[in-house]
ROROLO-556557 format. One line per field, with one value per residue: residue number from 1; residue in three letters; x, y, z of N, C-alpha, C in turn. Coordinates in pm, 1 decimal, padded with zeros to 6 digits, always signed. Each point is the difference from the previous one (the first is absolute). Last residue first. Example, Ala and Ser with C-alpha at 12.3 -4.5 7.8 and 13.67 -1.06 7.14 Angstrom:
num [2|1]
residuo [ser|ala]
nX [+01285.0|+00029.0]
nY [-00225.0|-00572.0]
nZ [+00708.0|-00007.0]
caX [+00082.0|-00089.0]
caY [+00119.0|+00119.0]
caZ [+00006.0|+00000.0]
cX [-00077.0|+00090.0]
cY [+00109.0|+00120.0]
cZ [+00073.0|+00000.0]
! end
This chain:
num [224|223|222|221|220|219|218|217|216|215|214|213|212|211|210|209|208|207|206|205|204|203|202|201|200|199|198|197|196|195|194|193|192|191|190|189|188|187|186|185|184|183|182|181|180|179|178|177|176|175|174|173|172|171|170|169|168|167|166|165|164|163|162|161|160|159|158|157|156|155|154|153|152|151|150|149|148|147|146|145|144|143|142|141|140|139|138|137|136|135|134|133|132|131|130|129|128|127|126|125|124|123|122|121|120|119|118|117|116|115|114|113|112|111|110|109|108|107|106|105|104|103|102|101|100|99|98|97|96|95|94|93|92|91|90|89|88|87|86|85|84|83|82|81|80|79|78|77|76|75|74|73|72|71|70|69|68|67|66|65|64|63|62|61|60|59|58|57|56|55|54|53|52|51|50|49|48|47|46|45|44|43|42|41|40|39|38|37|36|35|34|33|32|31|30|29|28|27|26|25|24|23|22|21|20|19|18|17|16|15|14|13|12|11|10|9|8|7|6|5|4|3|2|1]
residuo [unk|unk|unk|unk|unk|unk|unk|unk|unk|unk|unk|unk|unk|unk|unk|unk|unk|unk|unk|unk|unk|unk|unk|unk|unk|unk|unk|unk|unk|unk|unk|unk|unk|unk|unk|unk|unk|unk|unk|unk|unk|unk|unk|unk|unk|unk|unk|unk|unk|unk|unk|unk|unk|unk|unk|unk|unk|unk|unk|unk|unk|unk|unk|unk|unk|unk|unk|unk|unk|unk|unk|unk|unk|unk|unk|unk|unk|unk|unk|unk|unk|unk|unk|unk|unk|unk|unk|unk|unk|unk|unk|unk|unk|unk|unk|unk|unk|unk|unk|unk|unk|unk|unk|unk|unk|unk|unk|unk|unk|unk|unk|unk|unk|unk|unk|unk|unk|unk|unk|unk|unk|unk|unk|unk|unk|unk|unk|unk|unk|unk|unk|unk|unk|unk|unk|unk|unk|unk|unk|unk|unk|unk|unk|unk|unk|unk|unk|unk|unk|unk|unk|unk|unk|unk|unk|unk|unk|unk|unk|unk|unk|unk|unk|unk|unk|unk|unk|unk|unk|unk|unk|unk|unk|unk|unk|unk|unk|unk|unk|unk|unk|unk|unk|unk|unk|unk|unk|unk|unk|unk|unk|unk|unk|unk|unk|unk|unk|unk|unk|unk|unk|unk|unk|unk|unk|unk|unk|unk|unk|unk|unk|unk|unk|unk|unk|unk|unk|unk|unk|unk|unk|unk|unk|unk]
nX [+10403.9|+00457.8|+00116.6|+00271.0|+00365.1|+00108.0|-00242.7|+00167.0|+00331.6|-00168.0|-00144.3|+00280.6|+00217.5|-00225.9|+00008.1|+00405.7|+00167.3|+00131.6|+00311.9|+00264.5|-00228.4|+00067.9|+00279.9|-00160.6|-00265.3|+00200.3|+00239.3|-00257.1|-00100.4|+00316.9|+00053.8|-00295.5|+00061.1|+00350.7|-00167.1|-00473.3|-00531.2|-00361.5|-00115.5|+00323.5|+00323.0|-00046.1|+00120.0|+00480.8|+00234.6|-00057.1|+00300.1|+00414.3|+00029.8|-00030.8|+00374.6|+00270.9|-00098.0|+00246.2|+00553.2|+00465.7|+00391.3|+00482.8|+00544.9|+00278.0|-00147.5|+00117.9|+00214.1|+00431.5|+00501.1|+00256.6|+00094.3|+00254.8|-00087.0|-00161.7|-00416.9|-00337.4|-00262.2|-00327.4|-00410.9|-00464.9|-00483.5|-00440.4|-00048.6|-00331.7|-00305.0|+00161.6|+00106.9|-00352.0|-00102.8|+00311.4|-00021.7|-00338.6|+00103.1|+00247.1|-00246.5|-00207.0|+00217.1|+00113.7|-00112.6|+00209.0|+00463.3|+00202.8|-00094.1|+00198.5|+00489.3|+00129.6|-00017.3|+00382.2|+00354.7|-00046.7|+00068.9|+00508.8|+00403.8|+00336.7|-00150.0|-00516.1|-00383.4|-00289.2|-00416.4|-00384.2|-00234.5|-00223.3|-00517.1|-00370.0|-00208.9|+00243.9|+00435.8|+00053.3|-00120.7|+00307.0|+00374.7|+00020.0|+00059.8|+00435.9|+00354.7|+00169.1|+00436.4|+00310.6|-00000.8|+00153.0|+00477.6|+00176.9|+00010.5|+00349.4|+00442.2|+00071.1|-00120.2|-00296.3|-00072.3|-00364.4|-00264.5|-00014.9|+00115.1|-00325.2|-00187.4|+00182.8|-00052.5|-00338.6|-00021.1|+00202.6|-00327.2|-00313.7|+00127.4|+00230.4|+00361.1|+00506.5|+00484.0|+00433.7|+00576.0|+00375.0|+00460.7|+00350.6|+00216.5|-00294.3|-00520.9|-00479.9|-00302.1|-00401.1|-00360.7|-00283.0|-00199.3|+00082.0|+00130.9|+00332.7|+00223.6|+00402.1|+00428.2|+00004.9|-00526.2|-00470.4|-00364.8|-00302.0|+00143.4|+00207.9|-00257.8|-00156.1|+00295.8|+00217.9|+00325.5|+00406.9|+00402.0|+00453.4|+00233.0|+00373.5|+00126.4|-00022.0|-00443.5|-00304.7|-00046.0|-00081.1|+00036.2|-00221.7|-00129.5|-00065.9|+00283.5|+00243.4|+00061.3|+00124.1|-00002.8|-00429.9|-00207.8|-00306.1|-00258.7|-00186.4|-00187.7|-00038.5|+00403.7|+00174.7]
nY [+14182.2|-00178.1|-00277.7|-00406.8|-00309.7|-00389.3|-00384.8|-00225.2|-00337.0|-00431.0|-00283.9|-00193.4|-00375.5|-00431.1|-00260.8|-00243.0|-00200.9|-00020.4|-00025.6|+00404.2|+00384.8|+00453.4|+00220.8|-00063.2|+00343.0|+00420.6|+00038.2|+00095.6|+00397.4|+00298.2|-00015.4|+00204.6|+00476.4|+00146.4|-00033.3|+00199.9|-00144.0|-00258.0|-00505.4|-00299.1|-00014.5|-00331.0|-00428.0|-00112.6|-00130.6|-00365.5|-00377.6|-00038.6|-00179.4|-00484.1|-00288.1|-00023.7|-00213.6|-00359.6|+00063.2|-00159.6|-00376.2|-00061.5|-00030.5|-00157.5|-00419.0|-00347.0|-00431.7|-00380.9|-00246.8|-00233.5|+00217.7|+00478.1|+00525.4|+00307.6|-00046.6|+00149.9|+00288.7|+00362.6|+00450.2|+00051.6|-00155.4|-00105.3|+00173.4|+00338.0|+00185.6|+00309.2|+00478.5|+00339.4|+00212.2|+00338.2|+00351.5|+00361.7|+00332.2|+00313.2|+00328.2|+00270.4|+00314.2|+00435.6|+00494.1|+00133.6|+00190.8|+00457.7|+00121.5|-00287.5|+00121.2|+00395.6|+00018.9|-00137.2|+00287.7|+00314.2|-00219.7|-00313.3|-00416.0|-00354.1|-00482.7|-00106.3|+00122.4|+00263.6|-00151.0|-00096.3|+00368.3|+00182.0|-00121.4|-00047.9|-00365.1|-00282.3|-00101.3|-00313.4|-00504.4|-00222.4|-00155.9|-00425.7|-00385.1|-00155.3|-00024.1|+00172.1|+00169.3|-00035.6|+00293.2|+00410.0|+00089.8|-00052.6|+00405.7|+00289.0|-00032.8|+00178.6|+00461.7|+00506.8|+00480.1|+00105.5|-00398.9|-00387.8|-00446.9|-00299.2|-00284.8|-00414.6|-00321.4|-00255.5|-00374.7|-00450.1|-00288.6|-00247.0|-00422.5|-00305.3|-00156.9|+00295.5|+00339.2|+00344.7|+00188.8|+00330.2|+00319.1|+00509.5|+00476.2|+00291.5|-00151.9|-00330.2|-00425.6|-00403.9|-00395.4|-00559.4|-00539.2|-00481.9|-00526.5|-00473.7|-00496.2|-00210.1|+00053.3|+00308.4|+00090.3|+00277.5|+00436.2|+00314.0|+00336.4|+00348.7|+00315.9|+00394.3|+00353.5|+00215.2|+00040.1|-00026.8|-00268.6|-00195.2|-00451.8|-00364.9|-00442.8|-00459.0|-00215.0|+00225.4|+00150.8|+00383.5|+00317.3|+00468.3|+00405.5|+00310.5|-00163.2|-00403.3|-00499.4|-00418.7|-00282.9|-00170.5|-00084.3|+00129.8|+00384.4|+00492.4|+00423.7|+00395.8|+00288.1|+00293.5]
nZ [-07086.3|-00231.4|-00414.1|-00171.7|+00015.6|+00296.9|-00107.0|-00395.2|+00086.0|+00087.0|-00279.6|-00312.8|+00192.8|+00032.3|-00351.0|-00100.1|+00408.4|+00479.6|+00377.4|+00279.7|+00271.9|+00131.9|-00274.5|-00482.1|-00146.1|-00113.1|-00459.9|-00364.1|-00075.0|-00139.0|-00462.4|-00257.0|-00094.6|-00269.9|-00485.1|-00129.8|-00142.5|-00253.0|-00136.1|-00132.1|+00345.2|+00350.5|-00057.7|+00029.4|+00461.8|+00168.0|-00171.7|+00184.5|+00395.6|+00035.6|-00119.2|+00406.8|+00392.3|+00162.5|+00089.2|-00165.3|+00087.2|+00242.2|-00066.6|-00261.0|-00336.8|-00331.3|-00363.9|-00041.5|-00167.5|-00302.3|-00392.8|+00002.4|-00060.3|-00231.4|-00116.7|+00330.3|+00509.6|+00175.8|+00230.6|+00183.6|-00010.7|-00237.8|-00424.4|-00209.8|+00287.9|+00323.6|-00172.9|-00020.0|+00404.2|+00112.9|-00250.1|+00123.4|+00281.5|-00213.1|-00147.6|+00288.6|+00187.2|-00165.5|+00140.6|+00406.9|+00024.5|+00171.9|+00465.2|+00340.5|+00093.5|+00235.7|+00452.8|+00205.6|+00023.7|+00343.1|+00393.7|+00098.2|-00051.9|+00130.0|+00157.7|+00079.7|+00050.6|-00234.2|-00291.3|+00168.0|+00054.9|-00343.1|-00219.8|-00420.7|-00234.5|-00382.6|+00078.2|+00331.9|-00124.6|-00254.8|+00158.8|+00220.1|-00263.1|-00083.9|+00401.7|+00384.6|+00123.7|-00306.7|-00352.3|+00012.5|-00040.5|-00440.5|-00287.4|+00100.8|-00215.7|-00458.0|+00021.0|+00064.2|-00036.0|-00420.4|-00327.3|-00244.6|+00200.8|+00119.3|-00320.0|-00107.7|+00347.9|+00020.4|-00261.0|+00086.3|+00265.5|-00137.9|-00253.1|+00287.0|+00331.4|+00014.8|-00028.2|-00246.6|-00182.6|-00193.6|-00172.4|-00059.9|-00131.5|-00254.1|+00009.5|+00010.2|+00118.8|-00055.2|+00153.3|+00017.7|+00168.7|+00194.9|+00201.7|+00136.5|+00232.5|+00319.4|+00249.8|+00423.3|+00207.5|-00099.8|+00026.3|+00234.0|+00256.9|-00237.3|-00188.3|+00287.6|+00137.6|-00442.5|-00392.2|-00434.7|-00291.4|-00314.0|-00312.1|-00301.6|-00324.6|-00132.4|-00079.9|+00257.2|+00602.6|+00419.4|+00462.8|+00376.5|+00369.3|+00349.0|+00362.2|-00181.9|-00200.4|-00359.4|-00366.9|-00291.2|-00550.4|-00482.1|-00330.6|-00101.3|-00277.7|-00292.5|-00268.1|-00443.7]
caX [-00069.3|-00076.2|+00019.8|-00157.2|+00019.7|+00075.1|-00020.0|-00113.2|+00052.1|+00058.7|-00138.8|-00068.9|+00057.5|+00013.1|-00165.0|-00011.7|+00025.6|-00093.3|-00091.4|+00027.4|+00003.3|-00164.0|+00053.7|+00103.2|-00076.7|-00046.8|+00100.0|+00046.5|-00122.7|+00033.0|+00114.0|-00010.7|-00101.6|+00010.6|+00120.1|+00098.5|+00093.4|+00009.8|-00118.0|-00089.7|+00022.2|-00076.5|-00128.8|-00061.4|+00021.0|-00082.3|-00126.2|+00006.5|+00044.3|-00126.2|-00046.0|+00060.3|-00086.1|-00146.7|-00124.0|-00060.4|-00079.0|-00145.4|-00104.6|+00120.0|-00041.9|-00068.5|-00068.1|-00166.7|-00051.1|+00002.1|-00074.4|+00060.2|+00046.2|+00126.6|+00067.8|-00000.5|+00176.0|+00042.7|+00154.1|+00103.6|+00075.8|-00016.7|+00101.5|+00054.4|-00124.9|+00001.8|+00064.4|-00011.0|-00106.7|-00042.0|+00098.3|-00044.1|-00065.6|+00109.2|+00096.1|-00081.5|-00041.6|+00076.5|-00105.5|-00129.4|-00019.4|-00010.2|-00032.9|-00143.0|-00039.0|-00001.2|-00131.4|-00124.6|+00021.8|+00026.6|-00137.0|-00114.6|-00138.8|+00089.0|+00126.6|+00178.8|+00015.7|+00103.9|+00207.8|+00062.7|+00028.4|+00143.5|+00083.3|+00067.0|-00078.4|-00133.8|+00040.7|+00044.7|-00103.0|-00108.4|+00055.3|-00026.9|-00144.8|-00020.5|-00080.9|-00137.2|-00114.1|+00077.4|-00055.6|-00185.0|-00084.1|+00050.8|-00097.1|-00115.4|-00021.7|+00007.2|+00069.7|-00033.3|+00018.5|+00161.7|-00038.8|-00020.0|+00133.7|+00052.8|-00027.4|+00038.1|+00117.4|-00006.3|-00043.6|+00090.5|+00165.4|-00049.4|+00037.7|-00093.5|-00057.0|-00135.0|-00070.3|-00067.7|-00147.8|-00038.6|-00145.7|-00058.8|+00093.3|+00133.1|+00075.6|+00096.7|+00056.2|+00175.3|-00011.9|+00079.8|-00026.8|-00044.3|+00008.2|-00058.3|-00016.3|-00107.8|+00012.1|+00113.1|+00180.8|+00041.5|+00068.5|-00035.4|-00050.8|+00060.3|-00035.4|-00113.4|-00022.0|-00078.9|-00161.2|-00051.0|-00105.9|-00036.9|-00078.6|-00078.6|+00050.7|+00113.4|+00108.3|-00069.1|+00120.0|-00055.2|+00053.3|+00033.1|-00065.2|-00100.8|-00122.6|+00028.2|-00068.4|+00007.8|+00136.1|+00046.7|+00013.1|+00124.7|-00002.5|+00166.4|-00026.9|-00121.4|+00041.6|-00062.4]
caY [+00019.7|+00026.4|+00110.6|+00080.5|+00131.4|+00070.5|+00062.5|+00075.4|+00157.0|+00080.5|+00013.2|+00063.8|+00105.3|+00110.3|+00060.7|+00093.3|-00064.2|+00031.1|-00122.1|-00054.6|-00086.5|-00031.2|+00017.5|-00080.3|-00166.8|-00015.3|-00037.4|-00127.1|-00088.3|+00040.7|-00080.6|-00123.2|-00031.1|+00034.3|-00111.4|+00035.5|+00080.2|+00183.9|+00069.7|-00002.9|+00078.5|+00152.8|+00010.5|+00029.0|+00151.5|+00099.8|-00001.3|+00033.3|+00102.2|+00041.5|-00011.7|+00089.3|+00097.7|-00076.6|-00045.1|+00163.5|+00126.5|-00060.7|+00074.6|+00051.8|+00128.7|+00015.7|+00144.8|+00028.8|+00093.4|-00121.0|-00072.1|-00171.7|-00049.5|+00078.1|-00080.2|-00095.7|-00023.7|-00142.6|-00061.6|+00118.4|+00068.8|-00102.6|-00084.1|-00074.0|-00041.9|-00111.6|-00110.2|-00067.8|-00086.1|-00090.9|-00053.1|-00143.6|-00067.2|-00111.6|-00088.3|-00059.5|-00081.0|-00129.6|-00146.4|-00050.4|-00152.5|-00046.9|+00090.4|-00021.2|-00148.7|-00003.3|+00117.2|-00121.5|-00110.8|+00060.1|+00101.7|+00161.0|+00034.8|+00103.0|+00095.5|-00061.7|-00114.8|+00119.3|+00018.4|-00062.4|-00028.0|+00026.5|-00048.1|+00138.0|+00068.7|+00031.3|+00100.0|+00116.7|+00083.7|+00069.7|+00149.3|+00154.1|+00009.7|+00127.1|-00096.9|+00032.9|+00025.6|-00064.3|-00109.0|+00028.4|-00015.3|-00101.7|-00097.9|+00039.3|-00046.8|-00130.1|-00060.3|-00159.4|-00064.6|+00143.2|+00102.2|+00098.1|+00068.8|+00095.4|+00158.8|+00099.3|+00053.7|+00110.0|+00116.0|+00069.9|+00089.2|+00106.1|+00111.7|-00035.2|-00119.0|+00004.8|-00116.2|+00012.3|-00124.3|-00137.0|-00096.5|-00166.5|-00088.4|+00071.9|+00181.5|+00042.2|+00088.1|+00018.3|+00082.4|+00138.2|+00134.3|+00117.2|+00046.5|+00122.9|+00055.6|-00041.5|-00153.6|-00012.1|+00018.0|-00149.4|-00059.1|-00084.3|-00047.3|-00034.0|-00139.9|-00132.0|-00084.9|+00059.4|-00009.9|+00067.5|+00033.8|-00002.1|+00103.4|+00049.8|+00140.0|+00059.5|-00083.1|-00059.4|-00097.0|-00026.8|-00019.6|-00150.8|-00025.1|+00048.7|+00066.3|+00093.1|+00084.1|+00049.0|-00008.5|+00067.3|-00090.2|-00123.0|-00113.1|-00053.3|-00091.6|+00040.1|-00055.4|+00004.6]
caZ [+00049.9|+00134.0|-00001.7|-00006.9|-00091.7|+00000.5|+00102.2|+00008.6|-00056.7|+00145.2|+00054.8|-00089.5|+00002.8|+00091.8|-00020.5|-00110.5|-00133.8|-00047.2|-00066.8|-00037.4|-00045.5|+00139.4|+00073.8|+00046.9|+00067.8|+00114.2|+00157.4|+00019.3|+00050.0|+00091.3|+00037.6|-00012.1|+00116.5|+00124.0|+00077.5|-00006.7|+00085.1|-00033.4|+00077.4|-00092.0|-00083.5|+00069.3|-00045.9|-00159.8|-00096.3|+00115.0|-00009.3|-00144.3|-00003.0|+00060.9|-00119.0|-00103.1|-00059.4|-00019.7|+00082.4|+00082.2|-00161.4|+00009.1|+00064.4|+00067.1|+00014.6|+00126.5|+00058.3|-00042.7|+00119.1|+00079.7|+00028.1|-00090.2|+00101.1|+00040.3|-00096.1|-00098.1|-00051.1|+00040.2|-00114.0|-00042.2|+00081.0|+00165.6|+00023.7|-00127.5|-00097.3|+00061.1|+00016.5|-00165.4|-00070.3|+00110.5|-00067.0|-00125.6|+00070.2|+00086.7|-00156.1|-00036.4|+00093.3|-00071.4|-00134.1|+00037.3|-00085.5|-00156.0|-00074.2|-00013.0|-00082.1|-00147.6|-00089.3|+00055.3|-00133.6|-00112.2|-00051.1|+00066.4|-00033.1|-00071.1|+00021.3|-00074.0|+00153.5|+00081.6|-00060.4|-00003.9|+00143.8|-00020.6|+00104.2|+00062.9|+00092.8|-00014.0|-00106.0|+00046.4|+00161.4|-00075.3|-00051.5|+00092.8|+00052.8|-00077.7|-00097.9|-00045.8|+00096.9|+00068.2|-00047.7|-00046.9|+00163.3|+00073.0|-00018.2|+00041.5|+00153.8|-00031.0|-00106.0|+00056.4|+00130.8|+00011.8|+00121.6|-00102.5|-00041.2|+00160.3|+00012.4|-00149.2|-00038.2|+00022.3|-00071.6|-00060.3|+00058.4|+00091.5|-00057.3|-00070.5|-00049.4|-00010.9|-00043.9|+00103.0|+00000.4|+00118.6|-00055.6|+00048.2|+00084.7|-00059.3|+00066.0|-00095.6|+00037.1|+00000.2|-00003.9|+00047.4|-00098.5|-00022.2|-00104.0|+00048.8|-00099.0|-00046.1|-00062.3|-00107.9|+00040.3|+00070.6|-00093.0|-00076.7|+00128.2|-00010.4|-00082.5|+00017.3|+00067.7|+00093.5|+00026.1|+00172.3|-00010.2|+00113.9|+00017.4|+00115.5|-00005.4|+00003.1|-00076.9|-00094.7|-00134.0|-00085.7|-00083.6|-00069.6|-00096.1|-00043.1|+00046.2|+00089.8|+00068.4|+00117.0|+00044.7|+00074.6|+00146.4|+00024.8|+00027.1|+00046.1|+00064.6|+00058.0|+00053.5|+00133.0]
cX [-00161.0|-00080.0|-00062.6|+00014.8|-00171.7|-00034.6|+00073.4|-00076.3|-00083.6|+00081.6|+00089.1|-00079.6|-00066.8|+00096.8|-00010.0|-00115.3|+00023.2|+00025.9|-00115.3|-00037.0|+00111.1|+00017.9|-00069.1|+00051.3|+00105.2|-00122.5|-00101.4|+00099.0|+00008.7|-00153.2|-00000.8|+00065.5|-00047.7|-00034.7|+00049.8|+00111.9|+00130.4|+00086.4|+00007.6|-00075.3|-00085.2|+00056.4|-00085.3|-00141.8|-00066.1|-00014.5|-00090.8|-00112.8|-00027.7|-00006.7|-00151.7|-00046.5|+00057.8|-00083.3|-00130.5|-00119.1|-00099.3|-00060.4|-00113.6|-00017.9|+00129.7|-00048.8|-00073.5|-00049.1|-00157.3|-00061.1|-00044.7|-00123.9|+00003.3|+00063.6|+00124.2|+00093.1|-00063.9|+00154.6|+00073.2|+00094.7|+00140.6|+00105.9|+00002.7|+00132.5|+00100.2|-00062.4|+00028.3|+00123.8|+00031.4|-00099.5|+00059.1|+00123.4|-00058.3|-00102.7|+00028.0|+00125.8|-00076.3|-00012.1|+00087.2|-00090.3|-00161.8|-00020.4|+00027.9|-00097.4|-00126.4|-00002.0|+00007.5|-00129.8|-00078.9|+00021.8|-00074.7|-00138.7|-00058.2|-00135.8|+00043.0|+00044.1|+00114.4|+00075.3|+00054.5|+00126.0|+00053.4|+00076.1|+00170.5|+00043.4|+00026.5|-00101.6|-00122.6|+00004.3|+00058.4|-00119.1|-00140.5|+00023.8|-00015.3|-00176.8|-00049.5|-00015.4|-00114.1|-00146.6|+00060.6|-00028.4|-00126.4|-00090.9|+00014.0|-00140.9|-00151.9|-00002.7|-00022.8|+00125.8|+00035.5|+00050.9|+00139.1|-00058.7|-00057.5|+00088.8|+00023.2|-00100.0|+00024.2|+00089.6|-00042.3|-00040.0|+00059.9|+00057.7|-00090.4|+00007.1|-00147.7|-00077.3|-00137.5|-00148.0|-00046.8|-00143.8|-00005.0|-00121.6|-00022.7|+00119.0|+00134.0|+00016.4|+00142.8|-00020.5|+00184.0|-00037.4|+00143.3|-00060.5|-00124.3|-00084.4|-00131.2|-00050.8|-00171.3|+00020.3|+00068.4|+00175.4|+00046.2|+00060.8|-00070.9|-00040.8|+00156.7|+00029.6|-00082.0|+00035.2|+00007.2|-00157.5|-00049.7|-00188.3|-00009.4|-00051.1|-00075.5|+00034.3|+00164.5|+00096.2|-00112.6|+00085.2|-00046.3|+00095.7|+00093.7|+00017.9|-00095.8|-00077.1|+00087.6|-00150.8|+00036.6|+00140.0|+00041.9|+00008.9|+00067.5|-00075.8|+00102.6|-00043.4|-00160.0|-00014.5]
cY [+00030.6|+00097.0|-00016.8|+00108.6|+00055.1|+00148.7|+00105.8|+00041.1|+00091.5|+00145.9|+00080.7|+00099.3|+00122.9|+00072.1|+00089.9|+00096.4|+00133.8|-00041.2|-00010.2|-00128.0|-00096.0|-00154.7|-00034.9|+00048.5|-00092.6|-00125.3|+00018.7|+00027.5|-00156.8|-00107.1|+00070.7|-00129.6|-00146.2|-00054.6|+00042.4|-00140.9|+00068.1|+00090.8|+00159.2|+00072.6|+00014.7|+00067.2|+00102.4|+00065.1|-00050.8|+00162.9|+00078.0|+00039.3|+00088.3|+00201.0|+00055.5|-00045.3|+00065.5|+00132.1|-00017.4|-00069.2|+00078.0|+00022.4|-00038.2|+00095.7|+00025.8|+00104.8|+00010.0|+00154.3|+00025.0|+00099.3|-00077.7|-00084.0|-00131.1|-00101.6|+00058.1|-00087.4|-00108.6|+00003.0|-00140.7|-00097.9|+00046.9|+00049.6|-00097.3|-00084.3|-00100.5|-00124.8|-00138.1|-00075.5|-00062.5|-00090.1|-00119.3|-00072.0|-00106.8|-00034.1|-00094.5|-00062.7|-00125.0|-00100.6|-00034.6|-00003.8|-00054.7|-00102.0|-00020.0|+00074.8|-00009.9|-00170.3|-00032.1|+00094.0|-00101.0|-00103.2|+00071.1|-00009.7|+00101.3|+00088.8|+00079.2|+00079.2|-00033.6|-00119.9|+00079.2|+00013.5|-00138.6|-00015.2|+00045.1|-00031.0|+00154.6|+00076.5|+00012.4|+00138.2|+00115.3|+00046.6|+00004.3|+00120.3|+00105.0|+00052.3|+00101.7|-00157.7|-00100.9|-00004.1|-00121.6|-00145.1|+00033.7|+00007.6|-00128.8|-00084.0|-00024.9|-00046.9|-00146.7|-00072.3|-00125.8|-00016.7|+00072.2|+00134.8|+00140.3|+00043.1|+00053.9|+00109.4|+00104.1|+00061.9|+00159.0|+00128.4|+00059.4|+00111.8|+00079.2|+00162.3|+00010.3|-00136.4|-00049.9|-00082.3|+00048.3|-00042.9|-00088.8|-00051.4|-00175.5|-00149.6|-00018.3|+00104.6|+00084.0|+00155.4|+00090.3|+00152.1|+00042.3|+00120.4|+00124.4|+00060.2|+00169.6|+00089.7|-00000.4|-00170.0|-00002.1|+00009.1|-00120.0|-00087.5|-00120.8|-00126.2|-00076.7|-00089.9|-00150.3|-00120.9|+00048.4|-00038.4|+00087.1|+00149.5|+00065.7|+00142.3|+00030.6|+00138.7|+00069.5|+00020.5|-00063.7|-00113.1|-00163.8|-00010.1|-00179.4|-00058.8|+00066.3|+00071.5|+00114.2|+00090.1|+00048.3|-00006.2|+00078.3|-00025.1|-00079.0|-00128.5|-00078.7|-00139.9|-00056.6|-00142.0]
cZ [-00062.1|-00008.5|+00152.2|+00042.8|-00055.4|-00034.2|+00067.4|+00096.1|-00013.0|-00085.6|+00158.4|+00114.8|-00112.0|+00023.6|+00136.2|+00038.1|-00040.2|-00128.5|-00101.3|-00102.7|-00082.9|-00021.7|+00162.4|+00102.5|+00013.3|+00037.7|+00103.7|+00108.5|-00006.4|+00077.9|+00148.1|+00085.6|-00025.3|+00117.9|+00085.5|+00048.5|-00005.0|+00133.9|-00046.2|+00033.2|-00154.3|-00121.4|+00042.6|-00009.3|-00120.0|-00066.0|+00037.8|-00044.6|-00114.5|+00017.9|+00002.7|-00092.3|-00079.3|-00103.6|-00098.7|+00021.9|+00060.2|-00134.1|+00007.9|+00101.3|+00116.3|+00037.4|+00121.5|+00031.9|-00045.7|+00127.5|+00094.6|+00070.0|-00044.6|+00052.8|+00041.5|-00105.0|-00134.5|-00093.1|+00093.0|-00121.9|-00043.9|+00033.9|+00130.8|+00050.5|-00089.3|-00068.3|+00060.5|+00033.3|-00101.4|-00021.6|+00115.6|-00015.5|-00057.2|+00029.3|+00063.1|-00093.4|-00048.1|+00069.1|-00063.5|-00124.4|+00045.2|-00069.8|-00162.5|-00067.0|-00038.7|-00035.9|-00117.4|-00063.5|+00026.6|-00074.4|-00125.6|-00028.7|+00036.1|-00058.7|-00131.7|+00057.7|-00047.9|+00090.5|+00091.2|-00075.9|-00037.5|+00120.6|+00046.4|+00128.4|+00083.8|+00106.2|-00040.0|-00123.5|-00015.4|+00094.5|-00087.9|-00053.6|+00045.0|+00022.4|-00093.8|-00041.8|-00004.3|+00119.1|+00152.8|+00011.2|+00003.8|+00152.3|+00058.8|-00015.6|+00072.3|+00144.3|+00015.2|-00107.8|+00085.9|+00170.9|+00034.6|+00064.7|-00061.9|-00071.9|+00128.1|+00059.0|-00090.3|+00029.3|+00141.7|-00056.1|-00152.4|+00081.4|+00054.1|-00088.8|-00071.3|-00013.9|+00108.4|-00031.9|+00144.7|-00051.9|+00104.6|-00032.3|+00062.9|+00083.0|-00100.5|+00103.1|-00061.5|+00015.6|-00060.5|-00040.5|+00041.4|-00097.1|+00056.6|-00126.1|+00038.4|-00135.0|-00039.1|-00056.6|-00113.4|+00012.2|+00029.9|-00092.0|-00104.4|+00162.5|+00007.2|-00150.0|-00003.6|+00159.6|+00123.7|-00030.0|+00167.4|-00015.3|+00149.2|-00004.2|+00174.7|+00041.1|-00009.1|-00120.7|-00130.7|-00093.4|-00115.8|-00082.4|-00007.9|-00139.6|-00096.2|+00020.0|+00023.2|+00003.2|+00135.9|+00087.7|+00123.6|+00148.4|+00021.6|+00025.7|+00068.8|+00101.6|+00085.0|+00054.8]
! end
């Protein structure tokens, strides 16, 4: 399995890359939004992947943080949803937004990818909405253990300095993380957990650890 590409960007095309490390060439498909993030041909690159096994062909499919990639692996695992499909999810949404939209049941935004009914914008959000909380920590713990996306390293001949290959994630994803651990100690479901975090981040953005905690829970007090 094939889980990283690191080297130099050889060309662009509309939906995917061609990858030179140390010779061989990786042609790799992304997304919109991480192929809008990738630097000019000749510069040093480096992607997650994703390989893709059929009878008849193997395409890579690549990724600037493993947030994306991991949701990728589960839009694919939705009856409906193929390797395209998750592409124009993620292209839409971001992978941030696929977790708002999948935590907060939201299936009006996945209905916004092209190629997308209704009907399967349901079943996404219907089946992966508690898996929502997992990606949503795992956004946290990776920003914890690498400050950011996949960097180009030893793939690439020395004399070329590392470089991320993307912003590093935002400020509150370790504030995210945190937030779920500590409603789910509470005794909350990771569902309702993760649908009450997106929606304060969705009021608040900027919010820490201690007040996104404190705005969720306000959240999920019992009305009236």
């Amino acid at each position: 399995m094939i889980g990283k590409i690191a080297g130099r960007l050889d060309y662009r095309a509309d939906d995917h890359v061609l990858i030179d490390v140390r010779g061989v060439g990786y042609l790799v498909y992304v997304s919109d939004r991480t192929m809008a993030s990738l630097p000019g041909p000749g510069e040093a690159v480096a992607l997650y992947t994703e390989l893709l096994v059929r009878e008849d062909n193997l395409q890579l499919f690549g990724f600037t943080t493993l947030v994306e990639k991991e949701w990728h692996r589960l839009l694919t695992s939705v009856q409906g949803i193929g390797a395209k499909a998750s592409m124009s999810i993620l292209s839409t949404l971001g992978p941030d937004g696929v977790s708002r939209a999948i935590a907060l049941g939201d299936w009006n935004a996945v209905k916004a990818a092209k190629g997308l009914g209704p009907k399967t914008a349901q079943r996404v959000v219907n089946e992966l909405k508690d898996k929502a909380a997992s990606v949503m920590a795992l956004s946290g713990h990776a920003s914890v253990a690498t400050g950011a996306p996949a960097t180009v390293d030893a793939v690439i001949e020395p004399a070329t300095p590392s470089a991320p290959v993307a912003p590093t994630p935002s400020g509150n994803a370790a504030a995210q993380s945190e937030a779920l651990s500590a409603l789910t100690n509470l005794g909350y479901a990771p569902g309702e957990a993760a649908s009450a975090v997106a929606q304060a981040l969705g009021e608040d953005a900027a919010l820490d650890t201690s007040g996104l905690i404190r705005a969720a829970l306000k959240l999920l007090a019992p009305k009236g």
